[in-house]
N, C-alpha and C positions, 0 to 999 in steps of 0.2 A: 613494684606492683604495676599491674595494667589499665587495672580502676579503679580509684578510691572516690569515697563516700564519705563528705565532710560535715557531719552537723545537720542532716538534711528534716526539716519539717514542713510538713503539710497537714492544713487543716481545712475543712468542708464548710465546715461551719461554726461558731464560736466556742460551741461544746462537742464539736467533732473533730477530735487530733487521731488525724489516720496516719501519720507518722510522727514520730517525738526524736528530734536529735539524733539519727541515727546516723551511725559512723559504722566506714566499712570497708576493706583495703582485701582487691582480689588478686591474683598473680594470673599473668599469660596462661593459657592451656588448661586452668584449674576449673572444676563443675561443682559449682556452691548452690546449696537448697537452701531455696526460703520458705522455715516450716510453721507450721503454726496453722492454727485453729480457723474458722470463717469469720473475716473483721479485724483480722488482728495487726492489718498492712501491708502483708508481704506482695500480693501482688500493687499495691500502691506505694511501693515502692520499686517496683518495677518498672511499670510506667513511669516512676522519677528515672528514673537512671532509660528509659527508652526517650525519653524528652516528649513523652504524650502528655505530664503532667508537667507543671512549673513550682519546686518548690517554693514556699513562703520564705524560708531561710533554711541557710544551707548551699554547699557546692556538689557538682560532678565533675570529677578526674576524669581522663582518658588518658592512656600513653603520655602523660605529666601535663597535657594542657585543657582547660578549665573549657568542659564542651555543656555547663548548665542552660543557657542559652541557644545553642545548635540547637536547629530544628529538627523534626526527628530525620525525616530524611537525607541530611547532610550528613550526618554521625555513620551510618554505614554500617548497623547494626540489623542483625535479624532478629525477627521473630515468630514464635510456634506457638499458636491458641488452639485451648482446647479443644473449639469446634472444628476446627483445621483449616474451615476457611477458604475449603476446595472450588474451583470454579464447574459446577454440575454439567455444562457445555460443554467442557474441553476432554479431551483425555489425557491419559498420567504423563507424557510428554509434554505435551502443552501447556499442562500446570507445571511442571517443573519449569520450561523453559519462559512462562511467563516474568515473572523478575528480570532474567537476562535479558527481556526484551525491552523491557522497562528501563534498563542501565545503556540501552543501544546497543549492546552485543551484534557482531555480526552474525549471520544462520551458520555458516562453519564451524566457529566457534559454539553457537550455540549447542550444534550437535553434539559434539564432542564431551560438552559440559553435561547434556542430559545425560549421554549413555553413561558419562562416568559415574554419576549421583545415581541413578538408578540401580549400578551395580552395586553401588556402596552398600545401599539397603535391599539390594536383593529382589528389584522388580523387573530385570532387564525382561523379560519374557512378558510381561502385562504394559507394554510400553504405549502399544496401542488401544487399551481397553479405556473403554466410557469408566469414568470414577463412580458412576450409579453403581455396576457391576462388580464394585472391589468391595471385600469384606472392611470392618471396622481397623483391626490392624494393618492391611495393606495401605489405608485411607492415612493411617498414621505416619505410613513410611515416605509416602507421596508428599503429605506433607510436610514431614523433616528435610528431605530432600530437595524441594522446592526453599525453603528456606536457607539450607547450606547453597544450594548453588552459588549463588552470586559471590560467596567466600566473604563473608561476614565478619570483620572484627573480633565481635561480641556476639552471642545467641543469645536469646532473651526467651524461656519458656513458659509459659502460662498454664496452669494441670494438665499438659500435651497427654496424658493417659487417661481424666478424670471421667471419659467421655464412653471408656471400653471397660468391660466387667473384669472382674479381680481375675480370673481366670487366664486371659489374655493381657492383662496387664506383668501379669507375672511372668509371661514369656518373652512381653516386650521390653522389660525396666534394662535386664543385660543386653538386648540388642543395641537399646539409646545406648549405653554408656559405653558399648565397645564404637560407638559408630561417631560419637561426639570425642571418646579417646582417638580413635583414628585419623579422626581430621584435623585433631591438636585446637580445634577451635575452644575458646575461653567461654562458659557456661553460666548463665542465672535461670536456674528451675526453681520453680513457685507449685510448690505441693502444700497440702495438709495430710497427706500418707506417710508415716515415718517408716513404714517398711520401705516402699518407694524413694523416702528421699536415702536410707542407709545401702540402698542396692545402685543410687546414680551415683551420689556426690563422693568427692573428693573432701570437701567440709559440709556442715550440715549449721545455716544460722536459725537457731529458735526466737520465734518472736511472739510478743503478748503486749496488745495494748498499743502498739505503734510501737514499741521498742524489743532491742534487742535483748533475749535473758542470756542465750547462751551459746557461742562459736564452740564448734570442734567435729573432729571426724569421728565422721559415723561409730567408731565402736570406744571411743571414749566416753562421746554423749551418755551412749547406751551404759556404759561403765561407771559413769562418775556427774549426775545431772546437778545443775551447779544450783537449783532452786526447786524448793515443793512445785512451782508450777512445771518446771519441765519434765519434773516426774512423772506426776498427776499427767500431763499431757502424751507421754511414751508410756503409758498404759501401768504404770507403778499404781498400786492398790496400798500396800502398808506404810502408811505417814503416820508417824507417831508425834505430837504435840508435847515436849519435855523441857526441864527447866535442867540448868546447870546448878548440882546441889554443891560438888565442890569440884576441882580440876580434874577432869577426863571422867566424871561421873553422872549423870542424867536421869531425874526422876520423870517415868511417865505413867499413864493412868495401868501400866500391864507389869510395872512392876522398875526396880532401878538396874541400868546400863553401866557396865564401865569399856568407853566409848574413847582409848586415846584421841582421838582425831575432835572428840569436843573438849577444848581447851579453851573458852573463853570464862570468860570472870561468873561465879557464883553471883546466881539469879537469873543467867543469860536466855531469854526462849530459843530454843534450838525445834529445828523437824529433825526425827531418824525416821530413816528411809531403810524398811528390811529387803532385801530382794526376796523375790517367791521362792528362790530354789536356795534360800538361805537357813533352811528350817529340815529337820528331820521330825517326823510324824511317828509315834508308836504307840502299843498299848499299854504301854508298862515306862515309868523312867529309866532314863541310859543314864548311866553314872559315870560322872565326869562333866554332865553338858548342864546347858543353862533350862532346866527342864519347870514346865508347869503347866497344870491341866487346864484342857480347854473339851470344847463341844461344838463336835462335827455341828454346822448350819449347813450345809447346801455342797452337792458333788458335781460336776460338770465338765465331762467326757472331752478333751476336744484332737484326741489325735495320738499324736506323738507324748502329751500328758496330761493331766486331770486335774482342773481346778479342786482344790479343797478350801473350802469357806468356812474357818471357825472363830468362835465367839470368845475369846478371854480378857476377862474381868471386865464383859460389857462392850469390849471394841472390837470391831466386824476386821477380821486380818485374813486375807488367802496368800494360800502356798502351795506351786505345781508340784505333782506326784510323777515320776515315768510310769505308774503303771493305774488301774485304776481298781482303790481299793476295796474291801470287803467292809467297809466301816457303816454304819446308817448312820441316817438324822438323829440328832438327837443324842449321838454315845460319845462320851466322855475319854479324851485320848489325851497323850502327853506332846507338848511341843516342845522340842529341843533347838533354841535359838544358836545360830553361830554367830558370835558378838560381830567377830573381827570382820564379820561380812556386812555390819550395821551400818550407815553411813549418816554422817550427822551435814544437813542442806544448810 
């Protein structure tokens, strides 16, 4: 691995632990998110590992030797903030080539370095424009680029998108990731967007509370959330609260599960987690499936499918539809659970 993360805590103030023991081991070339909610460490944890902060206890790895103590600018690390941090004076070469000049760069050399960066992200023709003049995403490519120049170790990024509307965010999540793959450079992104973080990273770390709940790449996260909170936080709506009545069995308030995968001892509280598109909806029971009545509360249009928000036996559960239905408020339908899609957290 190329950096690890040993035990690291930091705290503000006696009742403030902005990070708790966190342990973290990343490999060369790899772009890991740190995802999680507003508060929950990620980016002060960033700053630990950029050496802007000093842990309380705890180390930082580099390339196997112990850089918790290096200052930040001996460590040789970049970094990308959301505001980007452009300098309004200069224009889009001269922000790029400021770092190289900062490092003593020769102008030959520096030339060379901006036209290369500039082509990477595709500004070589805005090389001379005032930065007032560049749109929100150009402003973002300037500043990635200015940050790769100097060939950074590590990249270190801070919501480098949080700044540009979903629209443009969505055009630029593949350009980062093809342009941070291209340059083989080794990545820490600090999102709260988990569309964002599953469109950059290579892993995806969920955090809560100063700690870690859950490591893994993006479509496993999404596949398999190892806690109610990571559910709850990647937009999962049906957590059911159930007690283990006997092996692979689960009483909850909507009625009893046979869940192999909950296997622990009778009385045990478990979450099932339904997915949305776990459920068939109809007017009538389908025979053969785990079928029982419920009552449409709430429809909600949104595209591609159509939330369905219905109420049984008192607990509020939605499940996406591809199409959107003819059902109203109020009318009593059948839901057909598929067990094997249940997941017990």
């Amino acid at each position: 691995m190329l950096l690890e993360l040993k035990s690291l805590s930091k705290r503000y103030a006696p009742a403030t632990t902005a990070v708790a023991g966190v342990s973290l081991a990343i490999d060369a070339g790899e772009i890991v998110c740190l995802l999680g909610p507003s508060g929950c460490g990620k980016t002060t944890l960033l700053r630990l590992i950029a050496g802007l902060e000093q842990p309380d206890s705890g180390t930082v790895w580099f390339a196997g030797r112990q850089v918790t103590a290096v200052p930040p600018h001996q460590r040789e690390f970049g970094m990308m903030f959301q505001d980007f941090a452009l300098f309004p004076h200069k224009n889009v070469a001269a922000n790029v080539a400021f770092g190289l000049q900062m490092h003593g760069w020769e102008r030959p050399r520096i030339a060379a370095r901006v036209a290369e960066m500039l082509a990477l992200v595709e500004l070589e023709e805005l090389a001379q424009r005032d930065i007032a003049q560049l749109s929100g995403g150009e402003q973002q490519r300037v500043a990635l680029a200015r940050a790769l120049a100097p060939g950074p170790r590590l990249l270190m990024l801070d919501e480098p998108l949080g700044a540009l509307d979903r629209a443009l965010r969505e055009r630029l999540m593949l350009d980062l990731r093809r342009i941070l793959q291209q340059v083989g450079v080794t990545a820490v992104y600090v999102t709260h967007d988990q569309m964002e973080a599953f469109a950059i990273a290579d892993r995806v770390v969920v955090m809560n509370g100063g700690r870690i709940e859950q490591v893994a790449v993006p479509q496993a996260l999404y596949a398999r959330p190892a806690t109610p909170f990571v559910a709850r936080f990647l937009g999962f709506h049906n957590l059911l609260q159930g007690v283990v009545v006997e092996l692979g069995l689960v009483e909850t308030a909507v009625g009893r599960f046979t869940i192999p995968e909950a296997n622990a001892p009778k009385g045990t509280a478990v979450t099932l987690l339904i997915p949305p598109d776990a459920a068939q909806i109809t007017n009538y029971p389908l025979p053969g499936t785990h079928c029982q009545p419920a009552i449409v509360t709430a429809l909600s249009f949104r595209g591609r499918y159509t939330q369905v928000w219905l109420r049984l036996n008192g607990v509020p559960l939605m499940f996406e539809q591809p199409t959107y239905p003819s059902w109203r408020i109020g009318q009593e339908v059948w839901l057909g659970l598929q067990l094997e899609r249940i997941l017990p957290l």
